[in-house]
Residue frames relative to the residue before (quaternion, step in Angstrom):
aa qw qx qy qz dx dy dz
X 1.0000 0.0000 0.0000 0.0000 0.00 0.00 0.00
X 0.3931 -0.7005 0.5444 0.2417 3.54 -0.78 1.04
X 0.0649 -0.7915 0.5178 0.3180 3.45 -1.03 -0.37
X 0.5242 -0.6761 0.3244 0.4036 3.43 -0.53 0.69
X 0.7667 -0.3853 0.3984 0.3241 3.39 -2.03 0.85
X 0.6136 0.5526 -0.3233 0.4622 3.82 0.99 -1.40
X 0.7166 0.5239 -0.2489 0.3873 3.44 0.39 -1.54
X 0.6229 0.5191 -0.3093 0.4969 3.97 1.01 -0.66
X 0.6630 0.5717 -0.3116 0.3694 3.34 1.14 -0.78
X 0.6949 0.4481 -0.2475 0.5050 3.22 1.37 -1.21
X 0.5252 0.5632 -0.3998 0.4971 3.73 1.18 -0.62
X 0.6860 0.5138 -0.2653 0.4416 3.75 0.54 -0.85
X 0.3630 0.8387 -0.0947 0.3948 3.29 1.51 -0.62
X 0.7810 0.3501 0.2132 0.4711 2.28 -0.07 -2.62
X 0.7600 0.3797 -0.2855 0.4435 3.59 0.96 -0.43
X 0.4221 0.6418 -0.2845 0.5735 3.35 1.82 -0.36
X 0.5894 0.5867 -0.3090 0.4615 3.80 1.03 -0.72
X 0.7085 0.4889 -0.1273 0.4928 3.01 0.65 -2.19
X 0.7799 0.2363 -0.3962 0.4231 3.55 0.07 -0.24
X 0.7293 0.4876 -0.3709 0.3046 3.53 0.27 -0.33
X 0.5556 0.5272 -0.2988 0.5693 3.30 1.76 -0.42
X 0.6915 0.3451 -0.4386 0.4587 3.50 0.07 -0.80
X 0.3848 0.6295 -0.5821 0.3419 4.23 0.72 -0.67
X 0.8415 0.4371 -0.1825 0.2601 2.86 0.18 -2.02
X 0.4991 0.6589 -0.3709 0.4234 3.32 1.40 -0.85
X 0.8327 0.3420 -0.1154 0.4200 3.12 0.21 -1.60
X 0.3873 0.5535 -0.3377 0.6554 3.82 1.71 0.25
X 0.7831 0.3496 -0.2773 0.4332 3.83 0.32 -0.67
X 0.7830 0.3452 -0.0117 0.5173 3.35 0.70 -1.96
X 0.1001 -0.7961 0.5851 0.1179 4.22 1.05 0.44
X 0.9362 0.1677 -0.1472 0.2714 3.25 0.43 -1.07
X 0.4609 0.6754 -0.3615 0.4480 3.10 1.90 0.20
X 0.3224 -0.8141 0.4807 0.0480 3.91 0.04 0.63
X 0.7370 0.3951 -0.0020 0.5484 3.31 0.01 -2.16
X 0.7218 0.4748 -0.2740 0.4225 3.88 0.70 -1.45
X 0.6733 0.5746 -0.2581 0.3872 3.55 0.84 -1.00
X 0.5546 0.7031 -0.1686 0.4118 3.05 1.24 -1.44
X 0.7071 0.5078 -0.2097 0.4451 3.43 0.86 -1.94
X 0.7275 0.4974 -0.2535 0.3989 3.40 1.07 -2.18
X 0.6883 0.5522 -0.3007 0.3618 3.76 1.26 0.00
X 0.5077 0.5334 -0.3061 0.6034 3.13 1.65 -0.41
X 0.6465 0.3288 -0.4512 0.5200 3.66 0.05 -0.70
X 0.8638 0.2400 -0.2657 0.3546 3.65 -0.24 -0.61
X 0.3151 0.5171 -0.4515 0.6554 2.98 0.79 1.22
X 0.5920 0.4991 -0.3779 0.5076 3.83 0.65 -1.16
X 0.7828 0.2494 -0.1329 0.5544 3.44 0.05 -1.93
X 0.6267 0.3189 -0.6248 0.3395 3.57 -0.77 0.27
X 0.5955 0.6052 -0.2580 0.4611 3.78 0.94 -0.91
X 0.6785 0.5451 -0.0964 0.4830 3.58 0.75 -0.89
X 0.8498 0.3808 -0.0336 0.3630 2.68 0.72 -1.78
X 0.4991 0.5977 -0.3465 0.5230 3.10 1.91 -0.38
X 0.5143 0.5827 -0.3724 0.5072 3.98 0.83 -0.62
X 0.8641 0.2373 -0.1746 0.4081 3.19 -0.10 -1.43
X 0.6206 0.4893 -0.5130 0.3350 3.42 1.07 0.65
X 0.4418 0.6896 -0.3331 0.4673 3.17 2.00 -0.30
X 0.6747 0.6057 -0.1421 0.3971 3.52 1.22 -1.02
X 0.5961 0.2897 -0.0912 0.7433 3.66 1.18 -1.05
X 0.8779 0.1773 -0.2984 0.3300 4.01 -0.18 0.47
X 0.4251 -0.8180 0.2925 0.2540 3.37 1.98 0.38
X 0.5509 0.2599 -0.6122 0.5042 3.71 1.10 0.67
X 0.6497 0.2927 -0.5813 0.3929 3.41 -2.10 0.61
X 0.3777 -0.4445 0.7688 0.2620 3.36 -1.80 -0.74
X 0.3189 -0.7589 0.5602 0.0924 2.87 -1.03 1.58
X 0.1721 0.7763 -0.5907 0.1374 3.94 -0.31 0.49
X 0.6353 -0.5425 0.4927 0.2435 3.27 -1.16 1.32
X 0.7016 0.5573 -0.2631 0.3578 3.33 0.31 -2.08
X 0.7184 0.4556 -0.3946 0.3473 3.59 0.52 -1.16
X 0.7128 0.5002 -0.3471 0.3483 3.57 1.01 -0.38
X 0.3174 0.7347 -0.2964 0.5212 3.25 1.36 -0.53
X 0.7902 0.4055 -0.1939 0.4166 3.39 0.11 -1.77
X 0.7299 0.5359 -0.0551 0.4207 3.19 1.32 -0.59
X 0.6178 0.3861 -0.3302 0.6002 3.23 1.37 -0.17
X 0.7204 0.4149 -0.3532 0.4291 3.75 1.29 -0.84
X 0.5281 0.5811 -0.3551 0.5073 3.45 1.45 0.93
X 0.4514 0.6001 -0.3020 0.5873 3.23 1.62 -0.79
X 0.8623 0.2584 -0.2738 0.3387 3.28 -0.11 -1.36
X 0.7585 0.4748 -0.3487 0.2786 3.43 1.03 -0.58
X 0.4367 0.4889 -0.5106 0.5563 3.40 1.85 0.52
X 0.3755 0.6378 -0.4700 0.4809 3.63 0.45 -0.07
X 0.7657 0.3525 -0.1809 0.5067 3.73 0.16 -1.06
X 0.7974 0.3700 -0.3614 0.3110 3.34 0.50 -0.97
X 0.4351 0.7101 -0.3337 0.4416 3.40 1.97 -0.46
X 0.6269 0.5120 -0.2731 0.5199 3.63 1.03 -1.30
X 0.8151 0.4839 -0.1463 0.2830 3.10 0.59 -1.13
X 0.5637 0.5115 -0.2108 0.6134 3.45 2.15 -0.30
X 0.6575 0.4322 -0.3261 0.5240 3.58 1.36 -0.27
X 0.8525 0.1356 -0.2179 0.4554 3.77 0.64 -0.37
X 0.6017 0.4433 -0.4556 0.4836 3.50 0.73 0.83
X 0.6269 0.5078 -0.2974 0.5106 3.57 1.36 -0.48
């Protein structure tokens, strides 16, 4: 299964998200782990989401599920690599 050119964009995106948020998380909340984590994922959800469904209710973009998706499983996997450059580096 190919994936589409669009979908890489939002994954690329989405991983641009994940790392600069979780930095900050883990730059703000040092000792809060699990909490940071979460407060990135949700906002990651709604900016991801929420970008669609603003495309959707005001008719510029294309509203597609998939692109968010692509974007949160980019979100989260900069998420990891962010976690994963702060306590192994």
């Amino acid at each position: 299964m190919k994936i589409e050119r669009d979908k890489w964009k939002h994954f690329y995106v989405g991983l641009a998200m994940g790392l600069l948020f979780e930095a900050a998380a883990v730059w703000l909340l040092p000792g809060y782990l699990v909490a940071g984590g979460l407060a990135v994922f949700v906002v990651i959800i709604f900016i991801s989401y929420g970008f669609e469904l603003f495309s959707k209710f005001t008719g510029h973009g294309h509203y597609e599920v998939m692109d968010a998706i692509a974007a949160i499983i980019g979100g989260v996997l900069g998420m990891a690599a962010s976690l994963a450059a702060y306590y192994l580096l």
